[in-house]
N, C-alpha and C positions, 0 to 999 in steps of 0.2 A: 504494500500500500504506500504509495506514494504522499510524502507530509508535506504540509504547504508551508514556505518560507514566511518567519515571520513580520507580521505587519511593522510599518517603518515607524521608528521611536522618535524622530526629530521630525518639526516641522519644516515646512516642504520650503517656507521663505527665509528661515534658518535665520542668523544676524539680520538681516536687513531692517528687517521690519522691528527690532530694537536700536540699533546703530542710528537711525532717521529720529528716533524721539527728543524734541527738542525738550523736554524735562530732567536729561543725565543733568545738562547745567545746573539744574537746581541742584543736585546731589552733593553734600558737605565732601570733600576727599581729604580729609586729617591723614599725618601721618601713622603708623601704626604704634610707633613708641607715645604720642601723644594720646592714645587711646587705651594701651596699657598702663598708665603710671599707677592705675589704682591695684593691678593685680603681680602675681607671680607665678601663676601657674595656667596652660590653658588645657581645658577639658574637650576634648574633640569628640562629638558622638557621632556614630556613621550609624545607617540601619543595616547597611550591606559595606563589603569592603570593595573598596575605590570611589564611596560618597564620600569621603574628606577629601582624597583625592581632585575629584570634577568636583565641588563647589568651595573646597578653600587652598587648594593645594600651596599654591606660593604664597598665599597668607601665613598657614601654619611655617613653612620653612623659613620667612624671615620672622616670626614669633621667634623661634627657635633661637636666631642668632642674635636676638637681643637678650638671650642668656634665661628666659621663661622654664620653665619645668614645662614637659611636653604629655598628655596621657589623653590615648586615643580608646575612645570604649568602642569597640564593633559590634551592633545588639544581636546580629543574624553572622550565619558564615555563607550568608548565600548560594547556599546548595539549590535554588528554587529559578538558577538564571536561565539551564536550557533542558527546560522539561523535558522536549523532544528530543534529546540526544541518544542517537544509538549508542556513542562509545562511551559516556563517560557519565557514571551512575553519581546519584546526588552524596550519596555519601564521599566519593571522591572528586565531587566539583566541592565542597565542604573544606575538605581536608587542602585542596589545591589553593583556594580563593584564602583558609586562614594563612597559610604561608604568603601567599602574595601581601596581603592585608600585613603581615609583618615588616618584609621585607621594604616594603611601599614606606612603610614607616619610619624607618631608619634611613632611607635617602632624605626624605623631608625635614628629620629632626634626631640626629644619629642618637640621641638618649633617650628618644621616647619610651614610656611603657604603652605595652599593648596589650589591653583586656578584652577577650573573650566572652562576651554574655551566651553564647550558642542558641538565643531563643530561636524560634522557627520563622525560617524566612515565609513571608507571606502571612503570617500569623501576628505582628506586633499590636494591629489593633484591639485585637484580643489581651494584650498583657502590659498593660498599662501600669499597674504594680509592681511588676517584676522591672518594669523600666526605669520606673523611678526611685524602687530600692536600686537600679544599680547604680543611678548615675548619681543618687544622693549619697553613697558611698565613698564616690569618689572628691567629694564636693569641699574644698577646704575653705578658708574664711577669707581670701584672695584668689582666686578661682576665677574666670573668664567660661563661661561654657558655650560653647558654640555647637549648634543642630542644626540636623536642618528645617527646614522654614513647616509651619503645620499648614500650610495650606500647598506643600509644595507638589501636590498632587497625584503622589502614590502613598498610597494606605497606608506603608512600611513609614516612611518618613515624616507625612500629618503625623504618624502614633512618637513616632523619634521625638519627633519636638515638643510635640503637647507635654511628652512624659519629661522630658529634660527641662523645661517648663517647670511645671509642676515641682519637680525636686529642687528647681535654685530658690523658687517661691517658698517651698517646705524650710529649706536652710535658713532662708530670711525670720520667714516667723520663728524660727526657733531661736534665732538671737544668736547664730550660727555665723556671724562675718556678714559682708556683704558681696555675696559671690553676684557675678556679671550673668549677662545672659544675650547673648547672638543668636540670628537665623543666618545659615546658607540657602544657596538655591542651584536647584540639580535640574528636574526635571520639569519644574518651573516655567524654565525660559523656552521651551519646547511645547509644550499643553498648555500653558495659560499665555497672556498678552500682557502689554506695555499698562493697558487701562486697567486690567486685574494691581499690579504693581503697589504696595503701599509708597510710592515715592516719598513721603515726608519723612518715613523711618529708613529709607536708604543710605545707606555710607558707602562711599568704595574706598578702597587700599591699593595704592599702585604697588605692585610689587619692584623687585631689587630684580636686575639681572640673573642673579644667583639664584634667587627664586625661582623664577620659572623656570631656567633650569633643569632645576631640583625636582620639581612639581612635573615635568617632562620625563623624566627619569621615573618619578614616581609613579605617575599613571605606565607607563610603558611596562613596568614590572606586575603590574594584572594583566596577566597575559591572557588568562582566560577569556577576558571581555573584550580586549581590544584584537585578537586573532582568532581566528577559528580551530576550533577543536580539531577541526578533522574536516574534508572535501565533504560530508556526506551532510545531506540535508536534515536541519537540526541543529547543526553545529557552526553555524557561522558566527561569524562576531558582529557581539551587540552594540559595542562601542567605538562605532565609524566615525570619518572626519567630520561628517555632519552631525552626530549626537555629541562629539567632544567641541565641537567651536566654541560652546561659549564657554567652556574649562581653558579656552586657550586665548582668551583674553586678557591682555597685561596686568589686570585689574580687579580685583576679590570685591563682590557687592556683598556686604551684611545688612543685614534687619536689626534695628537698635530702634524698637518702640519706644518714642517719648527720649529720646538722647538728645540731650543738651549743646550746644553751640560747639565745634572743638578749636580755641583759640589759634591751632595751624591748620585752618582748612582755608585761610583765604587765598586766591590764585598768586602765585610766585611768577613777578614781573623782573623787567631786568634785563634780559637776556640784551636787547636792543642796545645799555651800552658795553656789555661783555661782546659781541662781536665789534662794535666801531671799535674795541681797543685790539683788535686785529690789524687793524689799518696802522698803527703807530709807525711800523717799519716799512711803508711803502703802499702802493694801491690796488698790489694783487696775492693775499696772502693764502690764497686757494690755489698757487700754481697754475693758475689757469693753462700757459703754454706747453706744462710737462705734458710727458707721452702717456700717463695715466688718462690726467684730464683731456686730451684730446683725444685720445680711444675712445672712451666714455662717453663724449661726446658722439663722438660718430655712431658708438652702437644704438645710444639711444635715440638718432634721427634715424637709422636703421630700422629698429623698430616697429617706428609709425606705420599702419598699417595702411595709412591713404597717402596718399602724395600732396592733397592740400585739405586744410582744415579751415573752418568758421571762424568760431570764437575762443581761442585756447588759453586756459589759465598754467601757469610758469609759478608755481610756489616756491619759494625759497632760491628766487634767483642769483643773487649775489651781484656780481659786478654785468651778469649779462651775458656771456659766452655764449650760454646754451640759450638766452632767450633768440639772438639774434639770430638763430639756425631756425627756431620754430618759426618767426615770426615769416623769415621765408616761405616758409607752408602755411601762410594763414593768413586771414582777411583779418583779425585782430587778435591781439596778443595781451593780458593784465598779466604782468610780472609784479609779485609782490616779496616784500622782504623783510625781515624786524631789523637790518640795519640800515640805516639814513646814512650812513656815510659808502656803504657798499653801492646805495641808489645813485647819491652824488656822483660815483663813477661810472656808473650803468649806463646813467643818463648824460657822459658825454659823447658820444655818438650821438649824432643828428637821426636816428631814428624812425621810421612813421610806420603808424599802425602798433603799437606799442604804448601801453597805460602802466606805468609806471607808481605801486602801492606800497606806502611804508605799513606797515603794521605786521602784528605774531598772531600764528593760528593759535589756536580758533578764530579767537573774538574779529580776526578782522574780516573773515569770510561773511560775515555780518554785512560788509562793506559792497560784497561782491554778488551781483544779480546772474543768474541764471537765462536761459541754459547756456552749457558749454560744452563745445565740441569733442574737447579733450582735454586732460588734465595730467601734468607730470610735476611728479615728485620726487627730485633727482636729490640725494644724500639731504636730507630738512629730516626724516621721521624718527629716527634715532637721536634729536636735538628734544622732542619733546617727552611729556612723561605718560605714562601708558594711558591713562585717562584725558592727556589731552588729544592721545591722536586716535582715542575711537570718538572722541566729541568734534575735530578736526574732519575724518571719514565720516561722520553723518552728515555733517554739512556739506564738502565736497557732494559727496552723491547725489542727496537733493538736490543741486546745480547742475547733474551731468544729463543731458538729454538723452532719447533712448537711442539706442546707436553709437553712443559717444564713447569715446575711449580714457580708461586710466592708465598712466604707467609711472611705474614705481623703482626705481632706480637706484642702488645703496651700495657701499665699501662693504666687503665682505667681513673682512677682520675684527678682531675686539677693539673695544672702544673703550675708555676709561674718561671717569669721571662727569660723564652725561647720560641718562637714563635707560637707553636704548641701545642696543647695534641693529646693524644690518639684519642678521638674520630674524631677528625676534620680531625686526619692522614686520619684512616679510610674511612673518609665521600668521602676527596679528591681524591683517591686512586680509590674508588668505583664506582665513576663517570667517570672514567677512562676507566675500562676493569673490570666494574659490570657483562658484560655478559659473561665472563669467570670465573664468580664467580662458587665453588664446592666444599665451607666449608664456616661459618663464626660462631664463637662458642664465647659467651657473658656471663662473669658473673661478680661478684663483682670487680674483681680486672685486670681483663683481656681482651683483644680483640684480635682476629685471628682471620684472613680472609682469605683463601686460592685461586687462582685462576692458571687456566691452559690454557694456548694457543692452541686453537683446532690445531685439522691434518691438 
């Protein structure tokens, strides 16, 4: 008898249709250490293993390095993920998933403890007691507990949180500390919408390079979910590019009901004159003429998939190199840039067809009307911080008409000392509008990835 492959776990417009909402802006983004000062320990409860994983993962691993006590409660060992498998019986998808759930652990936060509750996967609404004896257990009088979210829309996880819930609630009345209390979100952002969304109680956490990472590492070691058991139907993997994108976002959103103001969440400006004191030594401190930069050049007019464009936006142009190649292929060109002294040089060539914008993404996309033909982002996405460049990619999008092309262009190598590299641009970008993906070209020193807005 032939079993039928199972029905798809993400939805079908994947990021987009969060990526577009202009409410992330409202969202406080404190840093993580200014959200921890009241605790020392954080309590991670999963209903299955790999939810700390997909909904906090590079959150927990930069907890970690700020030197926190790390203890992960897993209430199921998820023996219940592929019912229809021929080869690999639940007590050994059990026994398999508690090892990964370990192993997962110690990439993210190398001292954690890992406690075992063994209750029955698919069963936690049932054992609401047994949940909250365990997590109250663990529950000290500085404690941070993070669940996932009760409405996050599998019965396993509502029961997760209510119960975790419930026991910081218990701790409190008993005069027990005053432990914290977080929501994640897993399957959330796949079954429910932007307007389900508690937005006033949202925070996000940019993570550390190192983090994701870590968090990359760590999802990859459940193997069980992210590859198939076996060719044989039943056994495919549950956790494809599309069910992990929003695990692969630079940035951890918690639920903090009723959370207070965080004195470091307001936008960190500046950068504008950290690049004019680039300029101190001369008026091309991007090597414009090296044979890097003029490769780079050339591959990314290379690229372009038409020979002449509309309206094309030039983000993060600099002194102008590359705007002046586009603007050849284009009936107009807004080059914008957060340095005014980089513009000053841009702008001595006599130019035309060329709108020349000072200002930093996001906020100055504000500035810029829609539609646009094409849009390139040549080495700018690694300058910001992971939250400003999925607020950056919403906007952008909403400007690109249908048809219209992105490309994304980055130094391959590690980066020190600014929030981003190349590849993570890439990574976050891709999880975004992968399936408008129609170029992505890799080599030592390079990355471009091209994509297009169908008809």
């Amino acid at each position: 008898m032939t079993r039928a492959a199972p029905q798809r776990l993400d939805h079908p417009d994947g990021e987009l249709r969060w990526v577009k909402d202009d409410r992330w802006a409202t969202v406080a983004a404190p840093t993580a250490k200014a959200m921890l000062t009241a605790y020392d320990h954080l309590l991670v409860i999963a209903a299955h293993p790999d939810d700390e994983c997909l909904g906090a993962g590079a959150f927990i691993a930069d907890v970690a390095d700020l030197g926190l006590e790390v203890t992960v409660l897993v209430l199921t060992d998820g023996e219940a993920s592929h019912p229809l498998s021929p080869t690999v019986s639940p007590d050994e998808m059990a026994r398999r998933r508690r090892v990964e759930a370990d192993h997962a652990a110690v990439i993210l936060a190398p001292a954690a403890r890992v406690v075992h509750a063994q209750l029955a996967d698919g069963g936690l609404g049932e054992r609401h007691d047994p949940i909250v004896a365990s997590v109250r257990e663990l529950i000290g009088p500085r404690t941070l507990v993070i669940a996932p979210w009760v409405a996050d829309g599998h019965p396993d996880h509502d029961a997760a949180g209510a119960g975790a819930a419930a026991a910081v609630a218990a701790a409190r009345a008993d005069g027990e500390g005053s432990p914290g209390m977080a929501h994640y979100l897993v399957w959330f952002w796949h079954w429910s919408g932007p307007d389900q969304l508690p937005w006033s109680d949202a925070v996000v956490f940019d993570a550390t390079k190192d983090g994701l990472r870590r968090r990359d590492l760590a999802l990859a070691r459940h193997q069980s979910q992210v590859s198939p058991l076996s060719p044989a139907v039943g056994d495919e993997a549950l956790l494809t590019e599309g069910v992990l994108a929003p695990s692969r976002r630079g940035f951890t959103t918690l639920l903090l009901p009723g959370h207070e103001p965080f004195a470091d969440a307001a936008p960190v400006s500046g950068r504008d004159s950290t690049f004019d004191e680039m300029f101190a030594d001369g008026d091309d401190p991007w090597s414009s003429h090296s044979w890097y930069e003029r490769r780079k050049r050339a591959l990314t007019l290379a690229a372009l998939r038409r020979e002449r464009y509309g309206r094309v936006l030039d983000l993060g142009c600099s002194t102008g190199a590359l705007t002046r190649g586009l603007a050849a292929r284009a009936d107009e060109v807004v080059a914008v840039d957060v340095s005014r002294r980089a513009l000053e040089v841009a702008q001595r060539a006599s130019d035309t067809g060329i709108t020349w914008v000072h200002g930093e993404a996001p906020s100055v996309l504000e500035e810029i009307d829609g539609p646009l033909d094409l849009i390139v982002i040549s080495e700018v996405g690694y300058f910001l911080s992971p939250i400003e460049l999925w607020l950056t990619m919403g906007r952008l999008l909403a400007r690109l008409r249908q048809g219209g092309e992105l490309l994304l262009v980055d130094w391959r190598h590690p980066t020190k000392d600014i929030p981003l590299d190349g590849p993570a641009v890439h990574d976050q970008v891709r999880a975004i509008c992968g399936a408008w993906s129609v170029l992505t070209h890799v080599e030592e020193d390079v990355l471009l990835d091209g994509y297009e807005v169908p008809q």
